[in-house]
C-alpha positions, -999 to 999 in steps of 0.1 A, spaced: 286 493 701 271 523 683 253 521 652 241 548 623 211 546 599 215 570 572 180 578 548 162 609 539 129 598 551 119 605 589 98 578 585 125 547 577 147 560 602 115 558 632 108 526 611 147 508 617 154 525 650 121 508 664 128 475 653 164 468 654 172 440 685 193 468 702 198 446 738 205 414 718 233 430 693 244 452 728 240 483 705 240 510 731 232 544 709 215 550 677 223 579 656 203 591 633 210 610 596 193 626 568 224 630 544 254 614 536 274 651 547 255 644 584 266 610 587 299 615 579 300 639 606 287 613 631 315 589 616 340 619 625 329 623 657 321 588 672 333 550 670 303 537 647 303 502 641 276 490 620 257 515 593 226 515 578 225 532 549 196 538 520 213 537 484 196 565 469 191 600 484 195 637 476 231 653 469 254 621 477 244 590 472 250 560 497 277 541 471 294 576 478 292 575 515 301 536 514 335 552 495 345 571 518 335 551 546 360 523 534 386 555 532 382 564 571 371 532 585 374 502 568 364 480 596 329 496 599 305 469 587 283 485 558 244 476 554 227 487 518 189 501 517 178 495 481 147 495 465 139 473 431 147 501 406 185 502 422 191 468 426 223 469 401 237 499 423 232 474 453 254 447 433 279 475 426 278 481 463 287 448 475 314 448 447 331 482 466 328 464 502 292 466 518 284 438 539 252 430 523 217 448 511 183 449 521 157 453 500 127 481 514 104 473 529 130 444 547 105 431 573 117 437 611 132 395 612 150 405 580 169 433 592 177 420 628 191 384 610 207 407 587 226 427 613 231 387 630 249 375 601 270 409 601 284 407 630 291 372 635 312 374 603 331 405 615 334 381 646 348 352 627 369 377 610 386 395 641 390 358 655 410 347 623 427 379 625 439 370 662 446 339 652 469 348 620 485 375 646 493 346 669 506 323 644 527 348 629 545 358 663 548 319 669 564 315 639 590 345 646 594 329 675 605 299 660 626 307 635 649 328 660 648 299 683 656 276 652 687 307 640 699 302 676 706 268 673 718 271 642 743 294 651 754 274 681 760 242 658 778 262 632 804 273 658 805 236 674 814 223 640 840 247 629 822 272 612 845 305 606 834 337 613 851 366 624 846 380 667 830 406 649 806 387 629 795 363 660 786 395 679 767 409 652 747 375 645 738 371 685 724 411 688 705 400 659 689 373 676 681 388 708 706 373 731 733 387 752 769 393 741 788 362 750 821 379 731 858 375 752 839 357 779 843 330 800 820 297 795 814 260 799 801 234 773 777 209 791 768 175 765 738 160 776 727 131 768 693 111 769 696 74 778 676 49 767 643 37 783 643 13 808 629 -15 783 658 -6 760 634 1 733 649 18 703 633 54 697 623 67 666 641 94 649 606 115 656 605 105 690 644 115 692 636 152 681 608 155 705 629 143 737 654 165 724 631 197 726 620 184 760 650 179 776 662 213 765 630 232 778 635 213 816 672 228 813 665 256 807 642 259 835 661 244 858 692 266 854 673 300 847 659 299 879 672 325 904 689 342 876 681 379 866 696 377 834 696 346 823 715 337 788 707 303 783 717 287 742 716 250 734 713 227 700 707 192 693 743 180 679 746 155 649 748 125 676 715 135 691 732 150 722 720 184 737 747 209 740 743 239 762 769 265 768 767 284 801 781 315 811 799 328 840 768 340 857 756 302 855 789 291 874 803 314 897 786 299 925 801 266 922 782 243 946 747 257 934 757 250 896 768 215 907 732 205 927 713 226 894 727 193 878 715 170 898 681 188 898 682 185 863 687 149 867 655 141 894 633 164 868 640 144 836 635 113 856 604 125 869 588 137 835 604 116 815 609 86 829 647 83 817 680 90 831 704 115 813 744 112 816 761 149 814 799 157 812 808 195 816 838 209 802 866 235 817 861 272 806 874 289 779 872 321 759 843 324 736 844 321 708 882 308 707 885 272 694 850 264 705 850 237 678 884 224 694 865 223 730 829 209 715 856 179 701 870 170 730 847 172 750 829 145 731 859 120 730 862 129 772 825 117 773 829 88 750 862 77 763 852 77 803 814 80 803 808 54 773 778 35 778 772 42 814 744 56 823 728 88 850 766 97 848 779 136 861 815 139 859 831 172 848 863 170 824 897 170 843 933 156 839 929 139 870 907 109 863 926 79 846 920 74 811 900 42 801 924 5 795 910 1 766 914 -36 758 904 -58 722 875 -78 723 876 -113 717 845 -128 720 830 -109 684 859 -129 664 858 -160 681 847 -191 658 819 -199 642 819 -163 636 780 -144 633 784 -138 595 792 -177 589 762 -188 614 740 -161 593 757 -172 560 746 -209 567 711 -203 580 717 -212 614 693 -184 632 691 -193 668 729 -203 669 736 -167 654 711 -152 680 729 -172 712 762 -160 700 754 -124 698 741 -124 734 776 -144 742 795 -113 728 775 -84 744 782 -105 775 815 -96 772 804 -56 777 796 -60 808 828 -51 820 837 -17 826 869 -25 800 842 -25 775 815 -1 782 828 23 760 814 43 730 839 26 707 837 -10 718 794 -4 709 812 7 675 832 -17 666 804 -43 671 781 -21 655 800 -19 618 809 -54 623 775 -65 623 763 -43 599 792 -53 575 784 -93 583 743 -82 577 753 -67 542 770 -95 531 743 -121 534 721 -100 521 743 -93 486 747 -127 486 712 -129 479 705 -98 457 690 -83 480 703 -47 494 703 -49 535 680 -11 534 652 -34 516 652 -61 548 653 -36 579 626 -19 590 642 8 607 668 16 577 677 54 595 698 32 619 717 18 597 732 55 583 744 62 623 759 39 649 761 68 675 718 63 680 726 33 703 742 45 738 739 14 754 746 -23 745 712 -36 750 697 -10 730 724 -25 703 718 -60 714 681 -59 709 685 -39 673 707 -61 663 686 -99 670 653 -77 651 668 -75 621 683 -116 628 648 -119 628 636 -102 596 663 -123 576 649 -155 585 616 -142 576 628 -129 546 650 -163 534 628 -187 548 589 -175 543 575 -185 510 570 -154 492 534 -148 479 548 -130 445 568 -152 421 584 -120 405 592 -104 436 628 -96 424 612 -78 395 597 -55 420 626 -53 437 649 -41 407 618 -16 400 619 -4 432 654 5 437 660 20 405 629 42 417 652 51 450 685 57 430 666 79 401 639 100 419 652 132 405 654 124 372 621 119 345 613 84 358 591 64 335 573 34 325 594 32 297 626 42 314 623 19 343 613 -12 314 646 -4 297 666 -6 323 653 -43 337 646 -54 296 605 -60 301 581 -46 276 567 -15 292 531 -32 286 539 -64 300 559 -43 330 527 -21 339 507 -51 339 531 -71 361 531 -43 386 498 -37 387 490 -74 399 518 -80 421 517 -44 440 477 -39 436 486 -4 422 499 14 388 538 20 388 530 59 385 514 58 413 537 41 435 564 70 418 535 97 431 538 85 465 574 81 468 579 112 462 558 128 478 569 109 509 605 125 501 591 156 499 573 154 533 610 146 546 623 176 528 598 203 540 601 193 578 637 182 578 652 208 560 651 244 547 656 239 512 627 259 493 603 246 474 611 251 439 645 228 447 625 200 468 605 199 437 634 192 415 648 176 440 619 144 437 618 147 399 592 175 393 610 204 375 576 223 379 569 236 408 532 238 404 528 207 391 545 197 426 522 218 442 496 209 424 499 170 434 509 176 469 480 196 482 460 171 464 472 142 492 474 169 520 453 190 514 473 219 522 500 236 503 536 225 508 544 255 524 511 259 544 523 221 552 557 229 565 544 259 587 518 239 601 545 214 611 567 240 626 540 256 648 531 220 660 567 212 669 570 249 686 536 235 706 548 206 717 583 223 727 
């Protein structure tokens, strides 16, 4: 580190040069200058870092020097002599960039804890710097990782675009050119824990990003040019497509499966059931394979678990075969309907016995139970004015029977939410005018976009809006607007990490037709900006990928 003092007295300079900390700042020369035109030929010549520089002196002055130091370089940290008659050109200074001023005579603890502060703020500065660098290449990283999968799911779900265009859109994202070639589509699938414990949709996406990484790390290896492109389909399966360089060794592609298999077990602690397809031309009717793939793997994989098979015309198709017990008499809807809990609860694990058979262990038998029982659920829970999404509290579930691959997982769902009803029917509620709340509430869910109101939401259940706010207040132990701030702010949480839908339209979106108002409100929970909010949350899930 080199520093220069710059004043036309010999005397300052012997002064400074004899009482700067030069081993504790690792300052390892000194230079010296009389006049701004001499120190600006030190700066020409050598890497200064820190200068010291009196304001007033013959021909230039040091604002002038501090000028054209920012000009040439803008990282050298500037250091202000002034005495008390130029104490407004040492404001000025600090307006144009110096670090900070001393006033002469600055006793020797002054200017050393004055060159201290200096450079542990250009420290803190380079370190944010760093920091900013790396967060900006992380989040490059993820958004092509992101446009990868993107691309991939587009084409799996019929998306249309030209040979042309799909070769264009894969240079762009840094991968290899997969046009005319020959590849394989493997779905993977993540089963259930052992305790059959339902996941959350969070936990889903992490798994997901998991089980990607360990694929691609087993099948990259030994590869010199490996080209290796999954997504997360809308069942929550991991699709990868492999080319030919993956697969032309046969047998080793085959036991890179069943490594694949031991390492999920190991670091995940679950089992995960795969079906690879035959080849085809990409991008030909890669929607057309993607399809029927998936009806291969839920026609002859189904709920089994830890499954490899590869699709082939030589395995029999499944028997598939009615099933009797869910429509046997006293159905589940008339036990449920009649308030007979345990009965209702015995006879659902009568009909999942009835899946224990291979005839059943298929993705649509789970199906067919599954919309049954959610139809029978819905029923008893109009009959009581209730919506079934206010009486489950994993509502998410309800919106996709695919989540469950096995029957316990269903099973177990399915005698939770048995449970909640009888709470909810037979516990004596604590608010008289719950159904008030209720009414409030769900016109709240159905008219979040729109200028909700005290008055508006009074209307529409004929209350007084006075007698309403009051009512609300001592039932829910918080205003109504309130309760309308954090529902939709909630949403908007949703929005920024579950889609890309900018900000301006998640505002509008919840009901705020200002954005900054939206702003505004939200960095008043978070404390961060809804975009500095949805970065952060990107960078974390690129972390924990």
């Amino acid at each position: 580190m080199n520093m220069l003092i710059v004043d036309d007295e010999d005397f300052v300079l012997d002064y400074l040069t004899d009482h700067i900390e030069k081993e504790q700042f690792g300052i390892q020369q000194i230079f010296r200058a009389n006049s701004v035109g001499e120190a600006l030929c030190y700066v020409g010549e050598n890497v200064i870092d820190i200068i010291i520089t009196d304001i007033r002196m013959p021909e230039k002055s040091g604002l002038e020097l501090l000028a054209q130091i920012r000009n040439q370089t803008p990282g050298t940290i500037v250091i202000l002599l002034s005495g008390y008659a130029e104490f407004d050109y040492a404001k000025q200074a600090l307006s144009h960039g110096a670090f900070d001023y001393l006033l002469k005579p600055a006793s020797p603890d002054e200017i050393n804890e004055c060159i201290d502060k200096a450079l542990k703020e250009r420290q803190r500065h380079d370190q944010q710097i760093k920091h900013n660098d790396r967060e900006q290449d992380q989040k490059t990283l993820t958004n092509i990782q992101s446009s990868r999968e993107q691309l991939l799911l587009d084409l799996l779900l019929g998306s249309r675009y030209t040979v042309g265009t799909v070769s264009e859109r894969i240079a762009g994202l840094g991968m290899k050119n997969l046009s005319d070639s020959h590849v394989k589509l493997a779905i993977l699938r993540l089963e259930a824990k052992k305790s059959d414990t339902q996941d959350s949709l969070e936990d889903i996406q992490l798994l997901s990003y998991s089980l990607a990484n360990i694929a691609e790390e087993v099948f990259n290896t030994g590869l010199s040019e490996p080209c290796f492109w999954s997504c997360r389909d809308p069942h929550n399966y991991t699709i990868v497509l492999f080319n030919e360089s993956y697969w032309k060794d046969e047998d080793q592609f085959h036991n890179k499966f069943l490594t694949f298999q031991q390492q999920v077990q190991l670091y995940l602690n679950r089992s995960v059931s795969i079906l690879i397809s035959q080849s085809h031309v990409f991008p030909k009717q890669l929607d057309h394979v993607y399809l029927e793939a998936l009806k291969y793997f839920w026609k002859h994989i189904g709920s089994h678990t830890d499954e490899l098979q590869y699709m082939n015309t030589s395995i029999k198709g499944t028997e598939y075969r009615p099933l009797s017990r869910l429509y046997q008499p006293p159905s589940i809807q008339n036990l449920l309907e009649s308030g007979q809990w345990h009965e209702a609860s015995d006879r659902l694990n009568f009909i999942f016995q009835e899946l224990e058979s291979d005839l059943y262990r298929t993705q649509d038998h789970l199906l067919e139970i599954y919309y049954y029982l959610c139809n029978a659920l819905s029923y008893i829970a109009h009959k009581q004015g209730l919506r079934l999404l206010d009486l489950v509290e994993q509502p998410e579930y309800l919106r996709n029977g695919y989540y469950f691959k096995t029957p316990a997982q269903l099973k177990n769902w399915v005698l939770s939410l048995i449970e909640q009803f009888q709470k909810s029917f037979e516990e004596p509620t604590s608010r008289k005018h719950s159904h008030i709340i209720m009414q409030v509430h769900r016109f709240i869910d159905q008219h979040l976009n729109e200028d909700v109101t005290l008055k508006t939401i009074a209307d529409h259940i004929y209350l007084h809006p006075v007698y309403l706010s009051r009512l609300y207040k001592k039932e829910m132990g918080m205003t109504l607007s309130a309760y309308i701030t954090k529902i939709r702010l909630e949403k908007a949480v949703y929005l920024l990490t579950q889609t890309n839908k900018k900000i301006f339209e998640i505002s509008k979106e919840i009901g705020y037709h200002k954005p900054q108002y939206f702003i505004s409100l939200f960095k008043e929970q978070y404390l961060l900006t809804p975009q500095e909010f949805r970065d952060k949350q990107l960078v974390e899930s690129a972390d924990r990928k």
